[in-house]
C-alpha positions, 0 to 999 in steps of 0.5 A: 500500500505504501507503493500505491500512496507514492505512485499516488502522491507522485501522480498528484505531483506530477499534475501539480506541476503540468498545471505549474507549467502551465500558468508559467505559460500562460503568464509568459504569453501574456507578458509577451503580449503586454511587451508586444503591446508596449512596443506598438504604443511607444511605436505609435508615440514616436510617430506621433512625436514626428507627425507634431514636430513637421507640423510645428515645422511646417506652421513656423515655416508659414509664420516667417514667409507670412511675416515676410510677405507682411513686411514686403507689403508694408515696404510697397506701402512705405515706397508708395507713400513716400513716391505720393509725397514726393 
């Protein structure tokens, strides 16, 4: 009987580790599964980050030439009131 109680507690080991096994898989999947995640987030930030830093380019960008425009007309409008002057 002492044979029968080992291949029995052995027997309920062994289940108590396939089972172990199993959650140690199934917690691996999952961190690979939040790390995968993590990536694409920090993946989908940076492009973010670069979509605003263009666009804050490109609005300076048009800021100066409508600054430089601006001055031009301000010029004509100088040279024009100063030809009527003269």
């Amino acid at each position: 009987s002492d044979l029968a109680d080992m291949k029995l507690k052995a027997s309920a080991y062994e289940g108590k580790i396939a089972e172990l096994e199993s959650l140690l898989n199934q917690e691996r999947h999952a961190r690979e599964s939040l790390q995968k995640s993590q990536d694409k987030l920090a993946e989908m930030n940076r492009k973010l980050r670069e979509e605003t830093e263009a666009s804050a380019e490109e609005r300076n960008r048009l800021i100066a030439e409508r600054d430089k425009v601006q001055r031009e007309v301000e010029a004509q409008k100088v040279a024009m009131a100063t030809k009527e002057a003269e």
